[in-house]
BAKOLVO-554834 format. One record per atom (N, C-alpha, C, O): residue in three letters; x, y, z. Coordinates in steps of 0.02 Angstrom, whole numbers, plus 32768, in hexadecimal, padded with zeros to 4 digits. Atoms other than C-alpha are relative to their C-alpha. Example, Ala and Ser with C-alpha at 12.3 -4.5 7.8 and 13.67 -1.06 7.14 Angstrom:
ala802D7FC58000;ala82677F1F8186;ala802D803C8000;ala8061803B8021;ser7FD67FC57FFD;ser82AC7FCB8165;ser7FD980378025;ser7FF2806E802D;
! end
This chain:
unk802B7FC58000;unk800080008000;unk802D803E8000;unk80568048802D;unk7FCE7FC47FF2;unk805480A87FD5;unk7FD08024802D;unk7F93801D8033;unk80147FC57FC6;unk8038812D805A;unk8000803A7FD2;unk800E80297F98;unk80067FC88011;unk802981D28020;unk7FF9804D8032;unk7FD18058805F;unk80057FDB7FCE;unk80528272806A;unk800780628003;unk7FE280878023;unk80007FBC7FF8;unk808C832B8050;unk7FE07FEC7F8D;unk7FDC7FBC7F67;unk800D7FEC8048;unk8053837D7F92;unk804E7FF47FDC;unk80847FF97FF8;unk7FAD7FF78025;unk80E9836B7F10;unk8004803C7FFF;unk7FE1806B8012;unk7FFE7FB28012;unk813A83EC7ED4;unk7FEE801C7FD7;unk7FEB80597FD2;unk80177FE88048;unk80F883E47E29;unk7FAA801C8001;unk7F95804F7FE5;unk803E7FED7FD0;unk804683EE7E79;unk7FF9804F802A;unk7FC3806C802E;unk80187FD77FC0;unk805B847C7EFB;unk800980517FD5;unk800980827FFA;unk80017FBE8021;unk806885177E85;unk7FAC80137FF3;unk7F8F80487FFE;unk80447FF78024;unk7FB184ED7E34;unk7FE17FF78046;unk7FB1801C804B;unk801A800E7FD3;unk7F8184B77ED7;unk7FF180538023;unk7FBA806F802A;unk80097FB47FF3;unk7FAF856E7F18;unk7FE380327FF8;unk7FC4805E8015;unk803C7FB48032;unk7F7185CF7E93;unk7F9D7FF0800E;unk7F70801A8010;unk805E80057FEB;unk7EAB857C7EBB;unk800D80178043;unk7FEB804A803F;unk80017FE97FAC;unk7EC785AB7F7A;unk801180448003;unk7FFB80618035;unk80047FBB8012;unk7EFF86637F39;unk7FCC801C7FE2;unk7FB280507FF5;unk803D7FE8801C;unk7E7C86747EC9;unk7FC57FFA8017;unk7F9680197FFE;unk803D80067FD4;unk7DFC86417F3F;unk800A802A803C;unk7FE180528053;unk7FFF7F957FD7;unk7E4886C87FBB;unk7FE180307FE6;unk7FAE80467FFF;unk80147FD2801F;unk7E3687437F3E;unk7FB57FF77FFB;unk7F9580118029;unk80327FEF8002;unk7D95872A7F05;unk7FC280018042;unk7F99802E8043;unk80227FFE7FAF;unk7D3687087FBB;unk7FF68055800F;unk7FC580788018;unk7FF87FC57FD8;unk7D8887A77FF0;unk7FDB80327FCE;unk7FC580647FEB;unk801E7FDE8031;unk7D3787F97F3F;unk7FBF7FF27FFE;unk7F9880057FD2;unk803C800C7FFA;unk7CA587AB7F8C;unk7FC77FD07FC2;unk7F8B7FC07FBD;unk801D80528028;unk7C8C87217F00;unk80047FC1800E;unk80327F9A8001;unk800D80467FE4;unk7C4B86917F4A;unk80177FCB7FE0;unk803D7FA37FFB;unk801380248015;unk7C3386327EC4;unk80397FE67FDF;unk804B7FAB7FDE;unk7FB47FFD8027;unk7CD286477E63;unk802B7FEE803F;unk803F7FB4803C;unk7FD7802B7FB0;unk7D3386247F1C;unk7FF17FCF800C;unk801D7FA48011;unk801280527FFC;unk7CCD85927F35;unk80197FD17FD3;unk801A7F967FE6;unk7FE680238040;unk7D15854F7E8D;unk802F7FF67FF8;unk80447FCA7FD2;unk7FBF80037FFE;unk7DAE85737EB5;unk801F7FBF8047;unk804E7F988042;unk7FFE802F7FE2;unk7DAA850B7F4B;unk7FF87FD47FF0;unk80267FAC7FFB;unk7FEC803E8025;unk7D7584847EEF;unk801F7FFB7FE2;unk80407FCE7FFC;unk7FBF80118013;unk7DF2847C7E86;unk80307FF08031;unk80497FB88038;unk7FB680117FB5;unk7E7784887F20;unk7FE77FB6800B;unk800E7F878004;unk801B80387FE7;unk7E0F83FF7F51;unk80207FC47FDE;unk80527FA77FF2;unk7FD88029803A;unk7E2F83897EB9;unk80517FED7FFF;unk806C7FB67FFF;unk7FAC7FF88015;unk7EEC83BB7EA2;unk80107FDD802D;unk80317FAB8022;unk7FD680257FB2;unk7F1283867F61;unk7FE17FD48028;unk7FF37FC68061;unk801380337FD0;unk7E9C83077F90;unk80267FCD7FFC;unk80397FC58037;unk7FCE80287FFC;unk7F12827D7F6A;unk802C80188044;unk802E7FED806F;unk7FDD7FFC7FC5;unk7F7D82CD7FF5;unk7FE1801A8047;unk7FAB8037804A;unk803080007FB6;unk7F4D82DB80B3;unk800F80548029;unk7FEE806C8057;unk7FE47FC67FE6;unk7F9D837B80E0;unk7FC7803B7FCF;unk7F9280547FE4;unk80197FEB8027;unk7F6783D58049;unk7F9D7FFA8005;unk7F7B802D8006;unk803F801F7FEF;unk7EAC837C8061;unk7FC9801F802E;unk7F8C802B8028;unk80227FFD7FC7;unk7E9783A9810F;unk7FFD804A8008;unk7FD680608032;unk80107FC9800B;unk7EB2845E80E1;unk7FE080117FD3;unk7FCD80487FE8;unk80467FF6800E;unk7E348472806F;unk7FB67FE9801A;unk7F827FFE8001;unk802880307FE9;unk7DC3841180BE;unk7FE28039804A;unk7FA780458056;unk7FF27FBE7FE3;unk7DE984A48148;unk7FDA80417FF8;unk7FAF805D801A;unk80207FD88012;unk7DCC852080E0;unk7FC180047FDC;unk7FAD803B7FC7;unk804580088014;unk7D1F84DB809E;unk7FD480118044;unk7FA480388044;unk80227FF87FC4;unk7CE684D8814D;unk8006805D8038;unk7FEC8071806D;unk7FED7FBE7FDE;unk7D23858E8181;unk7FC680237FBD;unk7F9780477FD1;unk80357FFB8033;unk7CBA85A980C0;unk7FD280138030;unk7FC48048804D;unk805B80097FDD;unk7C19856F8115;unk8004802A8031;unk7FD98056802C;unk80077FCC7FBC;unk7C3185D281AF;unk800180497FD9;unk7FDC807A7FD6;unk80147F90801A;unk7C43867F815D;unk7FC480047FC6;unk7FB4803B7FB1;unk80407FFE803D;unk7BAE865380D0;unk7FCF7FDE802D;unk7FA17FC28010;unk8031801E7FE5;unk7B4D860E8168;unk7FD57FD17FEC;unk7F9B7FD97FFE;unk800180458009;unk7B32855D8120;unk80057FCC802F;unk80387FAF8043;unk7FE8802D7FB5;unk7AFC84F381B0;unk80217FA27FCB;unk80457F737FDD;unk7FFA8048802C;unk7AFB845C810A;unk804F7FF5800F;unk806B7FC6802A;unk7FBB80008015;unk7BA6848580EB;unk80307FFF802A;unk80647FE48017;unk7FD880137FCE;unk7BFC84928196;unk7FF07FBF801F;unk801E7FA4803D;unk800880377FF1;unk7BB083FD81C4;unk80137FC87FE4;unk802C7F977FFF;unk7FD580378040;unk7BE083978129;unk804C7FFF7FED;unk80687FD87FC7;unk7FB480038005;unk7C9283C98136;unk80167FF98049;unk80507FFC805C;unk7FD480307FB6;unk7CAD838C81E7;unk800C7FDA8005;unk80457FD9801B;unk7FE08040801C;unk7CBD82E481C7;unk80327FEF7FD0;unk80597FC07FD8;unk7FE07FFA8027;unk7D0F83098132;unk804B80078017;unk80807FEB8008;unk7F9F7FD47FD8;unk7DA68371819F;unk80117FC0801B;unk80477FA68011;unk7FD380417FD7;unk7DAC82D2820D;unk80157FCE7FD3;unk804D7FB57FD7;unk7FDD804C8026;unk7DB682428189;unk802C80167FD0;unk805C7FF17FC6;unk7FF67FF28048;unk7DE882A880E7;unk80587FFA8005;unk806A7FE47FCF;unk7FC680057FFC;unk7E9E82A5810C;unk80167FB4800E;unk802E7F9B7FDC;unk800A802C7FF1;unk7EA882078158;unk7FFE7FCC7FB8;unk802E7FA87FAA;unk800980228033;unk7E6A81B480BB;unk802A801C7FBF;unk803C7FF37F95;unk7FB57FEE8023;unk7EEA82158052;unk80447FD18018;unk80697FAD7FF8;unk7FBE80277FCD;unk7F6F81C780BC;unk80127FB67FE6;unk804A7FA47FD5;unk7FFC80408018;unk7F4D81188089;unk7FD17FDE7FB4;unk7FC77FA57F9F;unk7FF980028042;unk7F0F81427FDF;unk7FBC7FF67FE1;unk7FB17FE47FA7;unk80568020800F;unk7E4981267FE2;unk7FD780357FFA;unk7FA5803F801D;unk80357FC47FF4;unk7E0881CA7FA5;unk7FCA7FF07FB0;unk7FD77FCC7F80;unk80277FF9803C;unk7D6C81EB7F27;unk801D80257FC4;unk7FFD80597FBA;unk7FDF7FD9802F;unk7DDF822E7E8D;unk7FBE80267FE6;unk7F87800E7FD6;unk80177FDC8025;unk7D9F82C77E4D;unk7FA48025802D;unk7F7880498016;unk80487FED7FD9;unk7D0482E27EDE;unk801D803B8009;unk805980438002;unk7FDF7FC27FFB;unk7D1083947EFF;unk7FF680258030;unk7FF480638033;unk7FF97FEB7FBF;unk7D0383917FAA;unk7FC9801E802E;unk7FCC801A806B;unk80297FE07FC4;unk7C6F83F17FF0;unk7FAF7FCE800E;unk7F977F9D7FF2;unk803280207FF2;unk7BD883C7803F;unk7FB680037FCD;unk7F7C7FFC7FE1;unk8047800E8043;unk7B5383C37FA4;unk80177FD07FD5;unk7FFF7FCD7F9C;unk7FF080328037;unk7BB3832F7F5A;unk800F7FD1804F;unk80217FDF8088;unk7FED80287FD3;unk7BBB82827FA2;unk80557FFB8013;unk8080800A7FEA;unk7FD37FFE7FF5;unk7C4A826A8003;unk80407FD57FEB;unk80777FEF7FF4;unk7FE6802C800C;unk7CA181C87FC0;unk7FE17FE67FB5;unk7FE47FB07F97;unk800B80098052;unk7C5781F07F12;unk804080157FC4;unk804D80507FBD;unk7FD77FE8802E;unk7CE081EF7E84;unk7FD8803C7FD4;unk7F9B80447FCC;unk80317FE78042;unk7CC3826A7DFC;unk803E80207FCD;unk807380397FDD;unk7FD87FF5801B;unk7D0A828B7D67;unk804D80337FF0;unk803C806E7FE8;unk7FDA7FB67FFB;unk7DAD83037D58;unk7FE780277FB0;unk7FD9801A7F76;unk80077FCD803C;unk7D9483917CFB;unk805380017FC1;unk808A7FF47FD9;unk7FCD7FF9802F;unk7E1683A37C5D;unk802D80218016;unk805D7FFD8023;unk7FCE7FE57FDB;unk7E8484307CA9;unk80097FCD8032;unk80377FA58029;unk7FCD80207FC6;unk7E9F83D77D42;unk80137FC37FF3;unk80367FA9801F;unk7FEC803C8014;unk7EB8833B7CEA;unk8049800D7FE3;unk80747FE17FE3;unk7FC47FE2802D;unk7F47839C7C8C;unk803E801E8037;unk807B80298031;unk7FDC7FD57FBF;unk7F8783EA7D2C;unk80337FBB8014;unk80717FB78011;unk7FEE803B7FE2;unk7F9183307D75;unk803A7FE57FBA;unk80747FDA7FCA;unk7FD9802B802D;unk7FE682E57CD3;unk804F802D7FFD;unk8084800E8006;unk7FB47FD17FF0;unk808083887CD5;unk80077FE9803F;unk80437FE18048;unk7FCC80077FC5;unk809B835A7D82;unk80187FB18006;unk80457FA1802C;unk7FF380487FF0;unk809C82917D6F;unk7FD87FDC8037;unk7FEB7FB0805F;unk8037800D7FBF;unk8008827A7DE0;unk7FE77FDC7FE0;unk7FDF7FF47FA8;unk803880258025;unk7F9B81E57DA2;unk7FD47FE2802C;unk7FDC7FD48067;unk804B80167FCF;unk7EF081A97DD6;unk7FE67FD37FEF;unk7FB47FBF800D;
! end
């Protein structure tokens, strides 16, 4: 069983830029476009547990400032297992993390991030 654990390095640039761009736009007061951006982060770093458990984080800090009782509630379990199951390699590729999708539902990757994953040598 491989373990799995910090983001690569070929990973953590694109990984960055969705966790910047979901700063930015929040603070520009676009939900929706921030929310998108989190998923993505989501995607890029669920394979890893570090990476994982901070978005997973920042979905649940989400729901608290958009007063989403769905959504802080559906990412508490998430914070506790979602890393965890990175770790030893059992995540839903391509789920995008929040609470309006099942939790242990795959779903397809989108083309960019499929392209992201193939430049860094990430396969799924």
């Amino acid at each position: 069983m491989k373990l799995y654990t910090t983001i690569p390095t070929g990973l953590k640039p694109y990984f960055r830029t969705e966790l910047s761009d979901y700063r930015k736009e929040l603070s520009n007061g676009k939900l929706e476009k921030a929310w998108s951006h989190l998923e993505r982060a989501h995607i890029i770093g669920q394979k890893f547990p570090f990476a994982h458990t901070l978005v997973h984080w920042k979905m649940l800090k989400f729901g608290i400032k958009i007063k989403s009782y769905k959504e802080v509630l559906g990412q508490i379990p998430r914070l506790m297992v979602g890393g965890v199951k990175s770790f030893v390699g059992k995540i839903p590729t391509g789920n995008p993390g929040g609470a309006n999708v099942p939790p242990l539902q795959p779903f397809p990757i989108e083309k960019e991030i499929q392209e992201i994953f193939d430049k860094a040598g990430i396969s799924y």
